[in-house]
PASE-555535 format. One line per 4 residues: for each residue x, y, z of C-alpha. Coordinates in steps of 0.05 Angstrom, whole numbers, plus 32768, in hexadecimal, padded with zeros to 4 digits. Example, Ala and Ser with C-alpha at 12.3 -4.5 7.8 and 13.67 -1.06 7.14 Angstrom:
2
80F6,7FA6,809C | 8111,7FEB,808F
! end
This chain:
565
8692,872C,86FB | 86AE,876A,871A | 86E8,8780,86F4 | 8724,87A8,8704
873A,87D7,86C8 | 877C,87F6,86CE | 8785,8829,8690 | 87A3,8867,868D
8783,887F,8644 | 8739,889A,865A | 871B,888E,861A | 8736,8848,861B
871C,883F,865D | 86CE,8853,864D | 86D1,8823,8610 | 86E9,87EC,8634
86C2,87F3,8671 | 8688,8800,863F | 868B,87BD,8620 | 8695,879C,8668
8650,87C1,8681 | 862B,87AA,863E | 863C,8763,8652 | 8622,8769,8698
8669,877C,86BF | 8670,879D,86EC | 86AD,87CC,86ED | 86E3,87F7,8717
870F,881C,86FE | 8761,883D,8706 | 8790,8865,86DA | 87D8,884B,86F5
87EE,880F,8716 | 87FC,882F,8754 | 87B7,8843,875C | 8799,87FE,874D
87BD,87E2,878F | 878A,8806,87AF | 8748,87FA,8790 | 875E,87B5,8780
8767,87A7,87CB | 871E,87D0,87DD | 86FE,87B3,87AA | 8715,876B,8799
86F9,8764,875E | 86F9,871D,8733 | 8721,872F,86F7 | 8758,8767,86F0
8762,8785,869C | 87AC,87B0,86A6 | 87CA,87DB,8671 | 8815,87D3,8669
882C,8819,8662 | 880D,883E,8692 | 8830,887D,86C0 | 8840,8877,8707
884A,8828,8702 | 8845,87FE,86C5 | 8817,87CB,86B7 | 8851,8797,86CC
8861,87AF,8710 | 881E,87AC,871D | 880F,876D,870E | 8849,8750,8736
882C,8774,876D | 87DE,875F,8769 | 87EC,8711,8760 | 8818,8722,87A4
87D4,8734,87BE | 87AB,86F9,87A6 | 87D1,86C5,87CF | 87B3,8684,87C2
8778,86AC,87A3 | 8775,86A3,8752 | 8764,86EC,8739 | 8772,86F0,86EB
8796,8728,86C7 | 8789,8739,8680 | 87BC,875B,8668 | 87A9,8798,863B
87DA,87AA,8600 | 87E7,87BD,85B8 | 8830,87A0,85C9 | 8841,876A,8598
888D,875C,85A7 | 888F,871A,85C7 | 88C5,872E,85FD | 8898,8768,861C
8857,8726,8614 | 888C,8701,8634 | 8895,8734,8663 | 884C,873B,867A
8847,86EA,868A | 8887,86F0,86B9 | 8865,8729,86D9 | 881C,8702,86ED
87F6,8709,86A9 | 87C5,86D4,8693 | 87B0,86EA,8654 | 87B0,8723,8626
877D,8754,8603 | 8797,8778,85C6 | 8784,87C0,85B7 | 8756,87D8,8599
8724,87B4,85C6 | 86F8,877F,859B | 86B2,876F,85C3 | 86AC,8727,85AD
8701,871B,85BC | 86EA,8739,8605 | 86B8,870E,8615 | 86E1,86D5,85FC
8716,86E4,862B | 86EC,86F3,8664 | 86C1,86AB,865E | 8703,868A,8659
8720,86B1,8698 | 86E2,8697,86B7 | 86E8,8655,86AF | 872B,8655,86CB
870E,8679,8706 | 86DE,8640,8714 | 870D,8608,8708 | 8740,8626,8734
8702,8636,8764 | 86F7,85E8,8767 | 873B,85D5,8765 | 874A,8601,87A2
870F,85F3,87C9 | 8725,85A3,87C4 | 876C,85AE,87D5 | 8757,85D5,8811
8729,8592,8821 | 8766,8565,880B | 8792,858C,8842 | 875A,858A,8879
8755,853B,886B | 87A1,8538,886C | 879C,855F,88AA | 8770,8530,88C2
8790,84F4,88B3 | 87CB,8507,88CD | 87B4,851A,890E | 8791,84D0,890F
87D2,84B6,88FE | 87F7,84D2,8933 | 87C0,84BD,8966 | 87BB,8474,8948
8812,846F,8948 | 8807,8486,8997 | 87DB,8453,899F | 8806,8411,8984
883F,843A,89A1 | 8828,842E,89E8 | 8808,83EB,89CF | 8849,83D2,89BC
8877,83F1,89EC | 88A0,83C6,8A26 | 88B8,83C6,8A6B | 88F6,83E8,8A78
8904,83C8,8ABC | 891A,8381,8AA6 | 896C,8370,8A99 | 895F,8364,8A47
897F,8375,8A0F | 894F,838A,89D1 | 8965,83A3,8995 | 8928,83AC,895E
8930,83C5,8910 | 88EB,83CE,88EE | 88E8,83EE,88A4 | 889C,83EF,888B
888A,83F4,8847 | 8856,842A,8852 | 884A,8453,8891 | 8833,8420,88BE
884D,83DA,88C6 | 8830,839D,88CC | 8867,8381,88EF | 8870,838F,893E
889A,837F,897C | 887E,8380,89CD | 88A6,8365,8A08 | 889E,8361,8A4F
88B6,8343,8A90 | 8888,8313,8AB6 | 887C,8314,8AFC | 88A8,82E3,8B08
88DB,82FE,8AE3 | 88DD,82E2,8AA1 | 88E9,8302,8A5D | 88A8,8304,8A2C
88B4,8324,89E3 | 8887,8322,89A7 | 889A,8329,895C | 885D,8327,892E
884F,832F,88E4 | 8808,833C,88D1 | 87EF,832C,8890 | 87F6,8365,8860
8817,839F,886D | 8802,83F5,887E | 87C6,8403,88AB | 879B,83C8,88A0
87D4,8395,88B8 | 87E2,83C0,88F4 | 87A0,83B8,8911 | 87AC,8373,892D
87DD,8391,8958 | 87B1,83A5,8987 | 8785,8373,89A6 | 87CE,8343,899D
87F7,8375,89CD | 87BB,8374,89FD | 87B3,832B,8A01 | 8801,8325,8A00
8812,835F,8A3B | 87D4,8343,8A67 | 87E5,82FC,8A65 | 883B,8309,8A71
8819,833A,8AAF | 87F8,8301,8AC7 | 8832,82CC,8AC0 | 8818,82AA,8A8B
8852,827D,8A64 | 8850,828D,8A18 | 8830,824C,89F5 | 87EB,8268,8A17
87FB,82AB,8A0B | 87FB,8293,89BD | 87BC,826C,89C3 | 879B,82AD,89D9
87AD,82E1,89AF | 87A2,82B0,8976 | 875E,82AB,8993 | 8750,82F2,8996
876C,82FC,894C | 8743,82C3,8932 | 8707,82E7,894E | 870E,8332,893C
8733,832F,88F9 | 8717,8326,88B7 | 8722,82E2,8898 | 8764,82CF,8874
878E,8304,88A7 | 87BB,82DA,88D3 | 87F7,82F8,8900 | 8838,82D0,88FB
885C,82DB,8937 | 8899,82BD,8961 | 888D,82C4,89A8 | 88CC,82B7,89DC
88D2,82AE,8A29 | 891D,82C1,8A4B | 8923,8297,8A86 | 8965,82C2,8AA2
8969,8293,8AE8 | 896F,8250,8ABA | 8998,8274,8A7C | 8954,825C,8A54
8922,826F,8A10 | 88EE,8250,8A01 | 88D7,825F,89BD | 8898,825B,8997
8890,8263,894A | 8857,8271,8927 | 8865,8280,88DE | 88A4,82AD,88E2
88E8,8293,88C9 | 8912,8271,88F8 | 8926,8289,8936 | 897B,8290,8940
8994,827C,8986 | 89D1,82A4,898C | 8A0E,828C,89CA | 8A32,82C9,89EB
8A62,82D6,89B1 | 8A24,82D8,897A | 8A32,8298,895B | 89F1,8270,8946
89E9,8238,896F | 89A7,8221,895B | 8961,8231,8939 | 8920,8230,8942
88F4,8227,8906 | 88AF,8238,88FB | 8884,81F2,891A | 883F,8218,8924
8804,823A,8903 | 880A,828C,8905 | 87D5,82A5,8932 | 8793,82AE,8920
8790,8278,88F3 | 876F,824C,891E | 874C,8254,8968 | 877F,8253,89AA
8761,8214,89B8 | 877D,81F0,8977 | 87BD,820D,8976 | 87F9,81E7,8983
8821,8203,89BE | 885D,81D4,89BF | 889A,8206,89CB | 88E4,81F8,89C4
890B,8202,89F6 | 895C,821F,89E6 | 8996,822D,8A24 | 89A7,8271,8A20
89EC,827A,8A3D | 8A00,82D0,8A58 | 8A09,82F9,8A21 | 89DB,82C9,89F8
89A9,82DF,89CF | 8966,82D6,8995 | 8964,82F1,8950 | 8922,82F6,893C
891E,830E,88F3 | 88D3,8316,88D1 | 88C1,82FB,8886 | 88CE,8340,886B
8912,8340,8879 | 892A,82F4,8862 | 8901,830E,8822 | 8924,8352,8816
8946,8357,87CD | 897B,8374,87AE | 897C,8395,876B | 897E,8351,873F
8943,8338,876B | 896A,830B,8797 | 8952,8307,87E5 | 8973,8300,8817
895C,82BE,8833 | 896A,82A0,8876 | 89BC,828A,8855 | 89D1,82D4,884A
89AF,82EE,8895 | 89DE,82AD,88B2 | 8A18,82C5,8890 | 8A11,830B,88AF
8A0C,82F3,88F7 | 8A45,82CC,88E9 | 8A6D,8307,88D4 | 8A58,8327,891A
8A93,832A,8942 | 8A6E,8320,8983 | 8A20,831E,8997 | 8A1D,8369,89A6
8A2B,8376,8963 | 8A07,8345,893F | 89CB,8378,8938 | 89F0,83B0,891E
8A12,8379,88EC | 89D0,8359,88D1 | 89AF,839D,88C8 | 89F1,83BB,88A7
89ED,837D,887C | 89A7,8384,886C | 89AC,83CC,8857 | 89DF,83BB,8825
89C0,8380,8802 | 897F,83AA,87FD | 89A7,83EC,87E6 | 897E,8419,880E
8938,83F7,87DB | 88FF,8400,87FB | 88EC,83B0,8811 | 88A3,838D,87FA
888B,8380,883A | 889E,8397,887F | 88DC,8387,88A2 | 88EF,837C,88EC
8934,8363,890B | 892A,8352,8956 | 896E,8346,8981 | 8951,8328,89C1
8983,8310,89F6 | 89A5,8317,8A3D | 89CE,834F,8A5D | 8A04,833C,8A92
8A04,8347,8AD9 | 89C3,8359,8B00 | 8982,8354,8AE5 | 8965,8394,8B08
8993,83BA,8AC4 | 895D,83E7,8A96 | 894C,83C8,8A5B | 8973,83D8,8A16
8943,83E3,89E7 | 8953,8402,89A8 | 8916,8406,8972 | 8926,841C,892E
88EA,8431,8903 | 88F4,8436,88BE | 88C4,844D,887B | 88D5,8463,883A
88C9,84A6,8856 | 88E2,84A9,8897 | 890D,847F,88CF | 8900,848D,8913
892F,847B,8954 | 891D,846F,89A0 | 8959,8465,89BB | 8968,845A,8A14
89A2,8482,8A24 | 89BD,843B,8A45 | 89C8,8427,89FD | 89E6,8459,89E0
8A30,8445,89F0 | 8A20,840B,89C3 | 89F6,8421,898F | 8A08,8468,8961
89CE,8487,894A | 89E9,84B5,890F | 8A00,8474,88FA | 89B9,8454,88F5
899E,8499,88D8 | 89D3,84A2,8898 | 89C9,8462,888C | 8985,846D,8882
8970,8469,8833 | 8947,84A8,8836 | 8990,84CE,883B | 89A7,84B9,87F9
8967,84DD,87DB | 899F,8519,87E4 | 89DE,852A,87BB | 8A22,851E,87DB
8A28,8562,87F1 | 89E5,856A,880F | 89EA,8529,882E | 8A24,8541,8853
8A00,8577,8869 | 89CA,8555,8879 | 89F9,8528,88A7 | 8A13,8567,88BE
89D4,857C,88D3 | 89BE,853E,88FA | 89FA,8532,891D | 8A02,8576,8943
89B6,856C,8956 | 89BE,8526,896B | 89FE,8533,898F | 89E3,856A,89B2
89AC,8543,89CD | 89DB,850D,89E4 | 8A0C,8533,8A00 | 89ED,856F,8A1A
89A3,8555,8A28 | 89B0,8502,8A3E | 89F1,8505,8A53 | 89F6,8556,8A7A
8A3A,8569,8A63 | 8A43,85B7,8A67 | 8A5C,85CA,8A1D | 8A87,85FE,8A3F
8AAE,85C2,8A5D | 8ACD,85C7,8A06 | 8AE3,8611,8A0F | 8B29,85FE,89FD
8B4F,85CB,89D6 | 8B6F,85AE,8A0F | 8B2F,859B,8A2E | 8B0F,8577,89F5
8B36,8537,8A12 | 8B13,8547,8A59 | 8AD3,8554,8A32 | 8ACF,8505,8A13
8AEC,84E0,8A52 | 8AA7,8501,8A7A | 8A85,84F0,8A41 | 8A9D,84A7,8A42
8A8C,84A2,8A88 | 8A45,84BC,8A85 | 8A36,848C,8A42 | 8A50,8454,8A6F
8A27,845B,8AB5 | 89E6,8472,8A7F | 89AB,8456,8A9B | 8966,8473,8A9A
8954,84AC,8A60 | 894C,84AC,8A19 | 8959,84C6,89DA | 8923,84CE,8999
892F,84EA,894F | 8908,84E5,891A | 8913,84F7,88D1 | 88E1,84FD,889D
88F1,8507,8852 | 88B6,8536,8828 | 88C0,8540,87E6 | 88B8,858D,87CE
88B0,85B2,879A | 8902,85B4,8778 | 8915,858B,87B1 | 8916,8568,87EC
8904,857E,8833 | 8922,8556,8876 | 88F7,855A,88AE | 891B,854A,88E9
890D,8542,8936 | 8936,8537,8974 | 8926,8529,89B9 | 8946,851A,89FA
8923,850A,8A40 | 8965,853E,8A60 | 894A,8584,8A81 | 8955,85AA,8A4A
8977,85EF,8A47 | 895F,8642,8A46 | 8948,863F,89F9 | 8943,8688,89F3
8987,86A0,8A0C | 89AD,8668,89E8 | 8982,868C,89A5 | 898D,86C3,89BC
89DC,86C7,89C0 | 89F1,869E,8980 | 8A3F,8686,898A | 8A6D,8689,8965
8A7F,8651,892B | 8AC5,865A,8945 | 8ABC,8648,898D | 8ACF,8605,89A2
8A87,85FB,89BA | 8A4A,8612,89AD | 8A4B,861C,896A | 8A1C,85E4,895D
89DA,8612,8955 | 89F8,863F,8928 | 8A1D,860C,88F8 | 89E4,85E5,88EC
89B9,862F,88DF | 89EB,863A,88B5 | 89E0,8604,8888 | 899E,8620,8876
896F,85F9,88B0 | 893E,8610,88D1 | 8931,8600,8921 | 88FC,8602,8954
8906,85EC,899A | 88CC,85D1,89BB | 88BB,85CE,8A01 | 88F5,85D5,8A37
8930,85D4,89FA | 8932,857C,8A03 | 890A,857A,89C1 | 8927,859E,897D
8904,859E,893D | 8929,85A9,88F8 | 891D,85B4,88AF | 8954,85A9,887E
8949,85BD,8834 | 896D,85AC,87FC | 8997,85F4,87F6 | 898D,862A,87B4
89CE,862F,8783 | 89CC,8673,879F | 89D9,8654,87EB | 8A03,8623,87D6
8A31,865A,87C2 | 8A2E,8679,87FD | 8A40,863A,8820 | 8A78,8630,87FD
8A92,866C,8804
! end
């Protein structure tokens, strides 16, 4: 090994490096700790052997400042001392010590230490050199991920020019879910959505998805009605999956000219048929195999056929949800999810109702299986509206939002994300923050990104009432646009880190002068940047300003202070 000896005694110095060269060493050599900064970083040697006291700098200082140099590298110091007083031994740990050598120097104690140093060496050799190929395989996999999660994005993704109503809640239990939604209008001008549930859940249940949205958005191109859209994708499924994976699905067809569904259930729990103020008028159970069980030629395509009066709707709820339990083990079962439409007090808010519902039952528990709650339904008026599609993703790590501005008079999205069970990971306080945090980013994207207004139009108190009337107006005549967050929960190490992204399809804004010229937290307006800076986050805005990325951490005592005060 080449060895670094720092010792400011000469004759001390010859032994030592004496005994080092007899046992095949090789050695370099300084008198003061401020000298070996410099042959430590010209020679980098293996192993460094520091006196304590030693002129210029100590032994301690030193040390502090070599490990600073190592980084990630493991270089061992051996402490050299005839110290026996356990605060200054004490003393040389806090400082970056791994060992220590007593004086006068013993030949066999030396090698001892040295072959143990050694071993450390190579085991922290190994252990590096596999969490280097742990991160590139994480690196890896999550670039795949992201690739794979664009792919059954755009696999699963629906028209926007049809007059529907969609409203979709999916909570996995692991990153990817098994459970899916894709709708579409027909030529003609009919309705088609999709809810499956593939058997299993994570990765290896989401890989149905794809050859089912294929055969599913060809056919409803092509007119087909849904009974024979079934009878193919069960087809397909029965021929490229493994044996014993089947897709439960309900598939449903909106006539809007005749106010008409026709519904088809394979394997999911019964279908609610909801009139115009979200009463349940009827159901339809489960008659049918789930697809992929048998070939589209044996499948029974009978479908039921339901009126479906303006303002009417379809709740379309998976196995996961029916099945979610509470803390005594209770589920939910189909009486509870009845008794939460019911408490709806109209079919707009029947969603919001059922998932509130759902939340509390569950207490924020991560569920057994995956989850999906699918309001399907009519809008009012002409059929040429965009289509209201809100899609909640939700993991025990992360919930994700994709939200068209033309729903978000109706739907509040800090609502969706507080409610979120990854929030109550945080104290009350931080929570708050936390809120804090995602509100001003949110709103800011909403406001200032979706919707245009001019924050200056706030300048004063008097205006704030001029401010909200725009903003009604502009929330009211939304149409095309959307809004995106995301919010991922890591643990670290003495806390918790929130990962947190917002988007907006608006034109942005001049990143660099807004940065540039931090307001006041004073103003009337404004002050959004630097209040949520000021909470200890850090932000990074991407491309033309419409996209803002954020990291919260769980603040120090020392910051908390600070807040406080």
């Amino acid at each position: 090994m080449k060895i670094l000896v720092v010792e400011d005694d000469p004759t001390s110095r010859k032994v030592l490096t004496a005994i080092l060269a007899k046992d095949g060493h090789h050695t370099v050599t300084a008198d003061n700790g401020l000298d070996a900064q410099a042959v430590f970083e010209r020679e980098r040697p293996d192993l460094v052997m520091m006196d304590v006291m030693m002129p210029v700098m100590d032994g301690y200082e030193a040390a502090r400042l070599i490990k600073q140099r190592c980084g990630s590298q493991f270089i061992p110091i051996i402490f050299l001392t005839a110290l026996t007083d356990d605060a200054a031994l004490a003393k040389c740990v806090e400082s970056g010590g791994d060992d220590f050598l007593p004086k006068p120097y013993n030949r066999v104690l030396i090698k001892a230490k040295i072959d143990a140093m050694e071993r450390i060496r190579s085991l922290h050799r190994v252990t590096a050199a596999q969490r280097d190929a742990l991160e590139q395989y994480q690196l890896t996999t999550e670039e795949e991920m992201r690739l794979a999660r664009h792919v059954f994005d755009r696999a699963t993704a629906g028209s926007s020019s049809h007059g529907a109503c969609i409203r979709y809640l999916g909570w996995a239990v692991g990153r990817w879910s098994g459970d899916f939604l894709i709708h579409a209008q027909t030529p003609s001008g009919r309705i088609h959505a999709m809810l499956g549930d593939f058997t299993g859940h994570g990765l290896a249940a989401a890989v149905g998805t794809l050859p089912a949205t294929d055969a599913f958005r060809m056919m409803t191109k092509k007119d087909f009605p849904i009974d024979e859209i079934a009878a193919e994708i069960s087809s397909k499924l029965r021929a490229s999956l493994p044996m014993g994976y089947f897709c439960a699905a309900v598939l449903v067809s909106i006539d809007r000219d005749k106010g008409e569904a026709a519904v088809w259930n394979g394997g999911l729990p019964p279908v609610l048929v909801l009139d115009g103020a979200g009463r349940i008028t009827s159901r339809v159970a489960s008659t049918h195999l789930a697809l992929g069980v048998v070939s589209g030629d044996r499948l029974d395509r009978t479908l039921t056929r339901v009126a479906l009066e303006p303002g009417g709707s379809l709740l379309l709820v998976s196995d996961g949800l029916i099945e979610a339990q509470d803390a005594s083990g209770r589920r939910l079962e189909m009486d509870r999810l009845e008794e939460a439409v019911n408490a709806a007090e109209s079919s707009s808010g029947v969603f919001e109702t059922v998932r509130e519902r759902v939340m509390a039952f569950t207490a924020g528990r991560k569920p057994h299986d995956d989850l999906s709650l699918v309001q399907v339904g009519l809008l009012p008026g002409d059929a040429s509206q965009p289509t209201r599609v809100l899609k909640v993703f939700v993991t025990d790590r992360s919930i994700e939002l994709n939200l068209p501005a033309c729903a978000l008079k109706a739907t509040d999205p800090l609502t969706l994300l507080s409610s979120w069970p990854g929030t109550l990971s945080f104290a009350d306080d931080h929570r708050s923050s936390l809120y804090t945090v995602l509100a001003e980013l949110v709103n800011n994207a909403v406001d200032h990104g979706l919707l245009g207004l001019d924050p200056a139009l706030r300048a004063t108190a008097d205006k704030f009432h001029d401010y909200y009337r725009l903003r009604d107006e502009r929330l009211e005549n939304a149409g095309e646009g959307f809004l995106k967050v995301l919010v991922e929960r890591e643990a670290m190490p003495g806390g918790l880190l929130m990962r947190i992204k917002v988007e907006d399809s608006g034109p942005g804004f001049d990143v660099s002068r807004v940065l540039s010229n931090p307001n006041s937290l004073h103003s009337y307006h404004g002050r959004g940047i630097a209040l949520v800076r000021a909470l200890g986050t850090k932000l990074q805005y991407l491309g033309c300003g419409n996209t803002v990325e954020a990291e919260y951490r769980k603040p120090t005592a020392a910051r908390q202070t600070d807040l406080a005060a």
